[in-house]
LOVORO-459136 format. One record per residue: x, y, z of N, C-alpha, C, CB in turn; residue in three letters. Coordinates in pm, whole numbers, plus 50000, padded with zeros to 5 digits. Glycine has a CB too. Layout:
<pts>
XYZXYZXYZXYZala/...
</pts>
This chain:
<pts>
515108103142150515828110642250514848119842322516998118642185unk/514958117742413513688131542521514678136342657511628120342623unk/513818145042689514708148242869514458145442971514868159442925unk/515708145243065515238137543162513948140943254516248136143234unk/513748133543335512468134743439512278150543496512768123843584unk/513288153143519513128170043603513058177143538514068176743687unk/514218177543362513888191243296512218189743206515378195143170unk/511818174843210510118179343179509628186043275509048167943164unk/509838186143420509068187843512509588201643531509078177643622unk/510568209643511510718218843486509728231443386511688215043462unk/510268225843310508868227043170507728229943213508418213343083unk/507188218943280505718214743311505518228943371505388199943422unk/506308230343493506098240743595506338254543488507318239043741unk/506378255443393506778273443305508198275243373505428291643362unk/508838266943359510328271543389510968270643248511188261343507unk/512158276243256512848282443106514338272443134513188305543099unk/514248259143051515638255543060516638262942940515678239243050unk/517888268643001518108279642871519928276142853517628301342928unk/520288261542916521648257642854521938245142933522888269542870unk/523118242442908524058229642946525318234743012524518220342810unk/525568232943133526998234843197527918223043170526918236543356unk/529008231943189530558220743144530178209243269532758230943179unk/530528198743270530998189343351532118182543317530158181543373unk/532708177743447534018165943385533488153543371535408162943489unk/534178145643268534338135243213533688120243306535818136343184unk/533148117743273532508111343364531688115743518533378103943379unk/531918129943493531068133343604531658128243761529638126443570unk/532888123243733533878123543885535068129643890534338110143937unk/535098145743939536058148443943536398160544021536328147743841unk/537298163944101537128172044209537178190144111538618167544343unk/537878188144006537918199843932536558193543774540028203843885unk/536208208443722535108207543640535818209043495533948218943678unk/536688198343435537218201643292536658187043207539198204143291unk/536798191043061537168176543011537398181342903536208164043012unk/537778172242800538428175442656537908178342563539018167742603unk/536188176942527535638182142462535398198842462534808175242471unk/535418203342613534718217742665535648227642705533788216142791unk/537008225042743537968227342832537678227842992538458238842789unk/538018236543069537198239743215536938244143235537208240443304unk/536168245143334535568258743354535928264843559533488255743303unk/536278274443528537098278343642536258284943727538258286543610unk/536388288943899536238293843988536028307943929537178290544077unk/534488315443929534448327843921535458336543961533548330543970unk/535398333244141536088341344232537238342644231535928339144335unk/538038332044169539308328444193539878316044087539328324444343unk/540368324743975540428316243866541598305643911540718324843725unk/542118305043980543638294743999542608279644074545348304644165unk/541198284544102540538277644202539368264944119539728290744303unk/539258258744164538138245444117536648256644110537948228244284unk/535608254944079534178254644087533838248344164533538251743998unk/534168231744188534138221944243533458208244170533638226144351unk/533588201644082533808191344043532738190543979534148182644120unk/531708184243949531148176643879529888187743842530888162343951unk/529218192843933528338200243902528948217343914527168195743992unk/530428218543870531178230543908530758240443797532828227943917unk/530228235443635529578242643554528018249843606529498233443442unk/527678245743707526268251143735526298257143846525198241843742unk/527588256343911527668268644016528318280043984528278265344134unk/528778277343860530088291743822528428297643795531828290943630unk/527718294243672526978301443594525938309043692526368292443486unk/525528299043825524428308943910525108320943985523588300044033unk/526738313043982527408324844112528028340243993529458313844232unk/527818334043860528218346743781526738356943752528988341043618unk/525658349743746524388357243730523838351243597524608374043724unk/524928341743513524158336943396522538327443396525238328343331unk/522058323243531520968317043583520738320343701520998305043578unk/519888319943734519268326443897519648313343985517128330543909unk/519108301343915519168286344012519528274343859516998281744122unk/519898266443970520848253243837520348243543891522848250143825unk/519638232943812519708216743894521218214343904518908201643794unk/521638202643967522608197744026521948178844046522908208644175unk/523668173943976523588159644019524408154944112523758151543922unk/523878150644191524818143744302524998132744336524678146344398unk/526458126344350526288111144387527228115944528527028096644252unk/528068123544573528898122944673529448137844691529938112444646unk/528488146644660528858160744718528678171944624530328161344763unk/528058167744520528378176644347527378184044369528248168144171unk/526598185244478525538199844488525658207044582524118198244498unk/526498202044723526818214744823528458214844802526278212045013unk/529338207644705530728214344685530638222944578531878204844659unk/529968223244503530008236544383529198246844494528888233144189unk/528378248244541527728259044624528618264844695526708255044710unk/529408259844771530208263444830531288267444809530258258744878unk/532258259544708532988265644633533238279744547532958259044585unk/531578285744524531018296544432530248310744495529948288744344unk/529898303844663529458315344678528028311644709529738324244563unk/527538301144642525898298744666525448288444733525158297144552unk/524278285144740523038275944821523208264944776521478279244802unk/523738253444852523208242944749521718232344847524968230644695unk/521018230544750520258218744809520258209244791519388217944811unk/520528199744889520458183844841519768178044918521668175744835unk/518648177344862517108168644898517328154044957516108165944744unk/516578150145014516798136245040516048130344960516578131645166unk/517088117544932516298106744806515408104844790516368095744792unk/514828105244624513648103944604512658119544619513348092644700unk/513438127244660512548141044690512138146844532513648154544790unk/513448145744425513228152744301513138137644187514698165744269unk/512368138944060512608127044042513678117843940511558125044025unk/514238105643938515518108543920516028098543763516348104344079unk/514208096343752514478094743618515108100143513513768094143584unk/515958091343399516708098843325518208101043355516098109543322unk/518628100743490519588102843540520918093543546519138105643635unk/521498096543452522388087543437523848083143526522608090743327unk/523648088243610524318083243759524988072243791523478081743850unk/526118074643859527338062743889526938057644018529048068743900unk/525748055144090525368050844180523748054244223526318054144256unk/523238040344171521818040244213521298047244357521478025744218unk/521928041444454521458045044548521978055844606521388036744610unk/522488064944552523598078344572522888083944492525298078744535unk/522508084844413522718097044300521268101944315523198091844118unk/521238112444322519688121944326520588138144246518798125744568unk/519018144544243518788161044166518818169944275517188164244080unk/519558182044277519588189344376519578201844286520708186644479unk/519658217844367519488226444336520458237944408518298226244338unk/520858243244314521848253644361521278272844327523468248644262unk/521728278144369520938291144407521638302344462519938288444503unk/521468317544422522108327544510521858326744651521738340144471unk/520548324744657519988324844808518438320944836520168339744866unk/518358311644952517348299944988515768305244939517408296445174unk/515738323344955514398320044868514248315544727513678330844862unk/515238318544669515018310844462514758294444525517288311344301unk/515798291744647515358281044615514108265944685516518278944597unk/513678277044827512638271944833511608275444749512368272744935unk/511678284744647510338287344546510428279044428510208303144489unk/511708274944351512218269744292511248253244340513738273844312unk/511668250744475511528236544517509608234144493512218234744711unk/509328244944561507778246444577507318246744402507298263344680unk/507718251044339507368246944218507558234344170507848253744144unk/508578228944178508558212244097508168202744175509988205844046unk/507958210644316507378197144406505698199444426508238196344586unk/505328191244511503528188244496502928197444671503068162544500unk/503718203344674503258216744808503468228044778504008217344948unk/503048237144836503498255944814504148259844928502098268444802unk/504758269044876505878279344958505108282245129506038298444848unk/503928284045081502908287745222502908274445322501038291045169unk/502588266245236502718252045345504038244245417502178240345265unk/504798248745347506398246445411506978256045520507508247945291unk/506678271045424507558279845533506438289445499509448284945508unk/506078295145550504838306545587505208321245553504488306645757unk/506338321645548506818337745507508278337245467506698349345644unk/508658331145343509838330345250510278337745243509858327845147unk/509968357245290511168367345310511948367345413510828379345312unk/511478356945535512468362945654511978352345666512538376145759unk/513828347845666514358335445714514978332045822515008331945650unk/514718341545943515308342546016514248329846140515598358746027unk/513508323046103513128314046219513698294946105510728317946273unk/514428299746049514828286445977515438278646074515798287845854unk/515868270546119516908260946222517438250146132516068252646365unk/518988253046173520108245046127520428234146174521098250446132unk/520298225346164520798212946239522718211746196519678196846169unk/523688208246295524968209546301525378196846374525368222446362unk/525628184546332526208172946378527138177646476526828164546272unk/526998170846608528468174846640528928156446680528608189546805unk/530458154446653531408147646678531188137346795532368156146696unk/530628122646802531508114646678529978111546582532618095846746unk/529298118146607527788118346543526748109946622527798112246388unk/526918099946690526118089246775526928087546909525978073746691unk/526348088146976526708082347085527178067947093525768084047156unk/528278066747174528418049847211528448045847301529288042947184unk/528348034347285527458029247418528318019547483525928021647382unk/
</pts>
């Protein structure tokens, strides 16, 4: 038995893996319960979801029990707990984190993402397990104010 690809690479980097969040049952589910763990509820608003699958690793960053959480995603399980909680989520494009180990309901869906109070944990976070520094991406990680958002607008492509 060993761990997966990221929490070595976690490791590697002097990072402190220091628990396991609840997930639901198979890891598809819009609320975060299952029968071994019970659920685990919306900090903000206990009547409320976390948000599904990775909803154990957004309660714990949005309560203060971790600064930043990996996150698995096959269809939203790293920016619906973020959002749901209050925090950052990142979801890298494939292949960005690595995804060995990952026992995922869809090969070509499923990647490691990262959730966070706020984008500096987690571009420093990123700059650590990845193969660049904070300096070569973004030049001054306190002020985020020259970041640019990209915002799809409706019907996403043009037709022709």
């Amino acid at each position: 038995l060993r761990d997966c690809a990221m929490v070595e690479r976690v490791q590697e980097a002097n990072g402190v893996v220091f628990g396991k969040t609840n997930v639901p049952e198979f890891a598809a589910s819009l609320v975060t319960c299952n029968y071994a763990n019970g659920c685990t509820v919306n900090p903000h608003d206990p009547k409320l979801s976390p948000g599904g699958s990775s909803g154990g690793s957004g309660a714990a960053v949005s309560t203060h029990l971790a600064p930043v959480a990996l996150t698995e995603d096959t269809g939203g399980s790293t920016r619906a707990p973020a959002f749901q909680n209050g925090n950052f989520g990142y979801d890298p494009t494939r292949g960005h984190f690595d995804n060995e180990g990952n026992p995922g309901m869809a090969l070509i869906l499923d990647q490691i993402g990262l959730n966070a109070r706020n984008m500096q944990d987690i571009i420093l976070v990123d700059s650590a397990l990845s193969d660049y520094t904070v300096e070569e991406v973004y030049p001054n990680p306190e002020s985020l104010q020259e970041l640019r958002v990209g915002i799809p607008q409706y019907p996403y492509v043009t037709a022709y």
